[in-house]
N, C-alpha and C positions, 0 to 999 in steps of 0.2 A: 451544517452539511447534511445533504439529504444520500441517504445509504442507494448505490445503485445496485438494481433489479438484479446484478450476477455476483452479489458480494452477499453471502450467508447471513445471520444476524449476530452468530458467534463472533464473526471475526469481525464484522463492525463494529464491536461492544466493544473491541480491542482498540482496532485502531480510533474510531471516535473519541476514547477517553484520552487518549495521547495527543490526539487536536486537539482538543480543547484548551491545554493548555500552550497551545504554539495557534494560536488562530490567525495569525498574519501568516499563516504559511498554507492553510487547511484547505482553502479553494483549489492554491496550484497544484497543491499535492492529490489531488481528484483528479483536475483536469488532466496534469499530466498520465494519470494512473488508466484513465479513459483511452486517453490519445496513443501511450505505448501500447497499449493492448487489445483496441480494437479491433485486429483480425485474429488475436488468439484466440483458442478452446476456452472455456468456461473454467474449468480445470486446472488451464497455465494459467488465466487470469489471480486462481484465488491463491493458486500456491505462488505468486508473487505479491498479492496484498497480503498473506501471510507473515510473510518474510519482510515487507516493509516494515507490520507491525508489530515483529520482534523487537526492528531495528527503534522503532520509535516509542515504544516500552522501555527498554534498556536507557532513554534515554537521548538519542541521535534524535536532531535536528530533521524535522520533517522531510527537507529535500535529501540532506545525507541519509535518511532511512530511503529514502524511494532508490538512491544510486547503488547504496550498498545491498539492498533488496536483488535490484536487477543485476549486480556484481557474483552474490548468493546464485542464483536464478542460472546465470550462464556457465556459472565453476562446475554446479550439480549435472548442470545437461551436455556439458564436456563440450 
């Protein structure tokens, strides 16, 4: 996976390490990451790849980190 231009390096180094070991999962989980967030701020973007890559640190399944990410994402923002 190649890191996109509005995702830090800090938090790539997060979540990359957690693709790698689920790599039947790593493209969709960009693409979709791309595709939900395309008209947000840079800002909502990362504090939701953040939050995916808690979920995918701890462990959850790539697509379960991105759902429970945006689950995080919309509790916080009420």
């Amino acid at each position: 996976m190649l890191r996109p231009d509005w995702v830090p390096a800090p938090a790539w180094s997060r979540l990359d390490a957690a693709a790698r070991g689920q790599p039947e999962h790593a493209r969709d989980l960009l693409s979709d990451l791309e595709a939900a967030t395309a008209g947000w701020s840079r800002a909502d973007r990362i504090r939701l790849f953040a939050l995916v890559a808690g979920h995918a640190e701890g462990g959850a399944a790539l697509p379960a980190a991105f759902i429970l990410g945006l689950s995080d994402l919309m509790k916080s923002d009420g």
